[in-house]
C-alpha positions in Angstrom: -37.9 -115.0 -19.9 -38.7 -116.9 -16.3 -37.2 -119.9 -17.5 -35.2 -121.5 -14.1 -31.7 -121.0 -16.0 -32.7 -117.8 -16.1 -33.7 -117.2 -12.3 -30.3 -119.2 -11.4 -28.4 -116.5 -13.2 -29.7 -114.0 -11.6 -29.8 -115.3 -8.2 -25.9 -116.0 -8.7 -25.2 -112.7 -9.2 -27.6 -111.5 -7.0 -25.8 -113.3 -4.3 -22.6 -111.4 -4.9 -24.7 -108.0 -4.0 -24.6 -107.1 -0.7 -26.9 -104.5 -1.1 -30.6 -106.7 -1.0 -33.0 -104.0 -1.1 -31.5 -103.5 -5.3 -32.0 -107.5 -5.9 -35.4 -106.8 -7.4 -33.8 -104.0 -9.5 -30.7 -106.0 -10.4 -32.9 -108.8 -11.5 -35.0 -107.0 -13.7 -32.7 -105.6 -15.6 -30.4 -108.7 -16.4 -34.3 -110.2 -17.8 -34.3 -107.8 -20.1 -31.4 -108.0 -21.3 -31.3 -111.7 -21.7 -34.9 -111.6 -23.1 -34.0 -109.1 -25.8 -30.9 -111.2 -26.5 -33.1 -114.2 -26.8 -35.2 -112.4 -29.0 -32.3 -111.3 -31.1 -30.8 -114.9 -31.6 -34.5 -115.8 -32.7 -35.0 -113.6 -35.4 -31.4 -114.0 -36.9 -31.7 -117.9 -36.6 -35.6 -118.9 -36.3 -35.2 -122.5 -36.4 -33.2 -121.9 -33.2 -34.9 -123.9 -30.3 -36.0 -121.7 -27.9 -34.5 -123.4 -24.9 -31.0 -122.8 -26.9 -31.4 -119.1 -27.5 -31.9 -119.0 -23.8 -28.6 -120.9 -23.0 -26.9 -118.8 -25.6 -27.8 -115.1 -24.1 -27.5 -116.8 -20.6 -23.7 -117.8 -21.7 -23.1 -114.4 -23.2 -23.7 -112.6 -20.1 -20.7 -114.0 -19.0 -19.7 -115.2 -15.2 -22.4 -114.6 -13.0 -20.1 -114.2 -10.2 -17.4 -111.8 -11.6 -20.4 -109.7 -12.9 -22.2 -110.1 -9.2 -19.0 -108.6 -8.0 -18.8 -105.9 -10.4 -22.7 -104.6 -9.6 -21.2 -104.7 -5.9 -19.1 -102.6 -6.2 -21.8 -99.6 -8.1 -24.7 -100.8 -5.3 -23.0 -99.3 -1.9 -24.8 -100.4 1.0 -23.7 -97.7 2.5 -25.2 -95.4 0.0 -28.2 -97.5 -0.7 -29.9 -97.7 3.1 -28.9 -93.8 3.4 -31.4 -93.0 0.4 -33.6 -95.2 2.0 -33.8 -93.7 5.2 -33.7 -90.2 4.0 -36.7 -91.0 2.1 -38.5 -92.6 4.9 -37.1 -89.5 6.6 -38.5 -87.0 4.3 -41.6 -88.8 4.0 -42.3 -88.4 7.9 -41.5 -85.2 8.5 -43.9 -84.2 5.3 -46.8 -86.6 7.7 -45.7 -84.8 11.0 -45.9 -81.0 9.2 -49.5 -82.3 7.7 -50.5 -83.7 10.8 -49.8 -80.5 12.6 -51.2 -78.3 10.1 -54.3 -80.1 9.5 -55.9 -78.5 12.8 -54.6 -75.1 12.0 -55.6 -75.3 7.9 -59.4 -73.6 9.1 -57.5 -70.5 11.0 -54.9 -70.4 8.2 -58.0 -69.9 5.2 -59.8 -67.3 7.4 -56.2 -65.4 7.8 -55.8 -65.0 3.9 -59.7 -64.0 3.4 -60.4 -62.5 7.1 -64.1 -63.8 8.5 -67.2 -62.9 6.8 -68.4 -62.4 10.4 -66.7 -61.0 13.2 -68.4 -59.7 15.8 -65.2 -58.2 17.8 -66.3 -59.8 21.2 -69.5 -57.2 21.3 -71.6 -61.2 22.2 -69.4 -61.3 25.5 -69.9 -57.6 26.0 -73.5 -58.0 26.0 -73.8 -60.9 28.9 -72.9 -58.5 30.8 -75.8 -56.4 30.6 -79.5 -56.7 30.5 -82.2 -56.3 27.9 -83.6 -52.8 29.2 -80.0 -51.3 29.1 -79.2 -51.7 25.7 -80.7 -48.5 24.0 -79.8 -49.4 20.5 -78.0 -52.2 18.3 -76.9 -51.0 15.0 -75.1 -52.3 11.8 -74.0 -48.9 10.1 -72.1 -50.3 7.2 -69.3 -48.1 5.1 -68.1 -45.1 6.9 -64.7 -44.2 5.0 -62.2 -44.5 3.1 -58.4 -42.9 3.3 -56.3 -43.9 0.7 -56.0 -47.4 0.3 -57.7 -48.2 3.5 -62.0 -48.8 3.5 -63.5 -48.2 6.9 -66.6 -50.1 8.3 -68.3 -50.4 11.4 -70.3 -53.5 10.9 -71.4 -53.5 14.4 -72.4 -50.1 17.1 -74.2 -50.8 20.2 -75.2 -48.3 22.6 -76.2 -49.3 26.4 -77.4 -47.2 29.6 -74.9 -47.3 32.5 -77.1 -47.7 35.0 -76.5 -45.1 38.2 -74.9 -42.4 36.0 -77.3 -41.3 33.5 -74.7 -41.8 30.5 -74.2 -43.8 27.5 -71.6 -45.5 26.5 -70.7 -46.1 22.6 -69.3 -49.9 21.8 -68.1 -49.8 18.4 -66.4 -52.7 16.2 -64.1 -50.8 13.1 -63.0 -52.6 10.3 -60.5 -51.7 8.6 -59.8 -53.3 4.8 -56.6 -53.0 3.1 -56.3 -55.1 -0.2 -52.9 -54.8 0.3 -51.6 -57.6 2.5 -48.1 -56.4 3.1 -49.6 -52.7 3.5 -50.0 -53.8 7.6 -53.3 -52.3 9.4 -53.3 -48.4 10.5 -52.2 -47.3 14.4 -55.0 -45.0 15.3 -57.0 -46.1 18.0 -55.3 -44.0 20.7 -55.9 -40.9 18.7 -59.3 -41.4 17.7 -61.3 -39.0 19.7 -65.1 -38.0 19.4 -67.2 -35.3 19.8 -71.3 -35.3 20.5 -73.9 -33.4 18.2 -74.7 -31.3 21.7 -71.0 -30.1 21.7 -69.4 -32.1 24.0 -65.5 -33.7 23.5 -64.0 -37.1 24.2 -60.5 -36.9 24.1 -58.5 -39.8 22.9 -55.1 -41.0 25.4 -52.7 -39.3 22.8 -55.0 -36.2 23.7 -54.5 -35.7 27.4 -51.1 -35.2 27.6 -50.7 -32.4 24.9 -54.4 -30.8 25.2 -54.2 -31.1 29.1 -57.6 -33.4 29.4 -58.0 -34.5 32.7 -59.9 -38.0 31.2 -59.9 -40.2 28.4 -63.2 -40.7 27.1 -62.7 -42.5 23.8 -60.1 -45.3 23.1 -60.2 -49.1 22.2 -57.7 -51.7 20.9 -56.8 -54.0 17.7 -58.7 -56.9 18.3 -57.9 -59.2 15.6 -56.0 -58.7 12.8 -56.0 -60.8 9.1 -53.8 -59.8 6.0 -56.6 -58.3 4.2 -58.7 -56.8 7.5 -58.1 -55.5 10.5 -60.3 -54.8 13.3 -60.5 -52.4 16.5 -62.8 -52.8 19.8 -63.3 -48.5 19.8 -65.7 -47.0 22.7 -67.0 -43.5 23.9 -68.3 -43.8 27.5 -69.7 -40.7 29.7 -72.1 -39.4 27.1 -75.2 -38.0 28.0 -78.9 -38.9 28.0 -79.5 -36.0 25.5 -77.0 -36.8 22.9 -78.6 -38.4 19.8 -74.9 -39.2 17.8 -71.8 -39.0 18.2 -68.9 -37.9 15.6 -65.3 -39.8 15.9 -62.6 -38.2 14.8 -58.8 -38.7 13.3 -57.1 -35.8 12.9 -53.6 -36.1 14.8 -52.0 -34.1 11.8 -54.1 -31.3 11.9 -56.9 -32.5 9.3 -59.7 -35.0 9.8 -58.4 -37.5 7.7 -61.1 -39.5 8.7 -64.6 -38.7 10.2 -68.1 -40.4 11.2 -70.9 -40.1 12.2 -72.8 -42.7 14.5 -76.0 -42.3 15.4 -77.3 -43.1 19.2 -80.8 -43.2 19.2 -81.0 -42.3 22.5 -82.2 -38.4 23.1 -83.6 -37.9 27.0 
């Protein structure tokens, strides 16, 4: 029904509503109603004009200011441009939190999976020194496992130090845990190591209780992912003649976890 008796109803009680943002509302929904009124008057009395069926449901609806007042009083303003605000509200703050998480969605993904590639800062490492004193660059793969932790070096580079006739080990562990709320192992600091000519590197939890005057093999959690974990490990002072080198993890009096890395160096 869009007949102009119909649109002056509704604006007369429309104009009783303080509350604009519902006149839309308000006014759709006395349409209907006097539509299916009309429509009701029709089919009980078809030779009804239609512009008479309109009149009639117009006339039933009764005074369009005493029912203006009535909808008034159920459409607060008060209440009305508090939902609207709160929406708008709600609506911004979900933008804002998207907006800032946007940039951090990337870091956030490689967190829950951990990189496929992670090279533990060894790049960096390696400006630092030049082609001829890098004696080997290795990938060894797998190396253990200790209960529900797998162990991996994906990375082992071995370099000259120049003046000192030594090598020094550079090592990147990872450590897997499928597990994310099993957290990633402390052993770093008792990690010692041990060459295939004899020789020991002690470990800083070492020197206290073995009385070593030097630490020789340490490292530290360099990044760390809810399914990975991964440790910058090193074994400095070795010598010329060494061709591997053995780390150990045996703080409780068993080698709960052993490897063997090989140097490729030999004098």
């Amino acid at each position: 029904m869009s007949s102009n008796r119909c649109e002056t109803f509704c604006r007369q009680v429309c104009a009783f509503v303080r509350f604009s943002p519902d006149h839309d509302a308000i006014t759709a929904e006395l349409t209907a109603h006097l539509e299916d009124h009309r429509d009701a008057l029709l089919e009980l009395h078809p030779d009804l004009p239609p512009e008479e069926a309109e009149a009639a449901a117009v006339s039933a609806m009764g005074d369009p200011v005493e029912l203006g007042r009535a909808l008034n009083e159920s459409h607060s303003p008060l209440l009305g441009w508090f939902q609207i605000w709160f929406r708008r509200l709600v609506w911004g703050l979900a933008v804002l939190v998207l907006l800032l998480t946007l940039p951090q969605l990337g870091q956030l993904i490689t967190n829950l999976t951990a990189p496929l590639q992670y090279d533990g800062h060894i790049e960096n490492l390696l400006e630092h020194y030049e082609a001829f004193d890098v004696v080997s660059d290795d990938t060894p793969g797998a190396v253990g496992q200790y209960r529900d932790y797998d162990f991996s070096v994906p990375r082992a580079i071995v370099f000259r130090n120049s003046g000192s006739n030594t090598l020094t080990l550079r090592y990147l562990l990872k450590v897997s845990h499928p597990n994310p709320w099993q957290g990633r192992p402390e052993f770093m600091d008792w990690l010692w190591a041990e060459d295939d000519l004899g020789n020991t590197y002690p470990s800083e939890c070492q020197v206290v209780p073995y009385q070593f005057s030097d630490i020789h093999s340490g490292g530290s959690l360099t990044n760390s992912y809810f399914f990975a974990s991964y440790y910058g490990l090193w074994v400095d002072n070795i010598p010329l003649e060494a061709t591997s080198v053995t780390l150990h993890f045996d703080r409780y009096g068993e080698d709960i976890l052993y490897f063997t890395l090989p140097l490729k160096g030999g004098a």
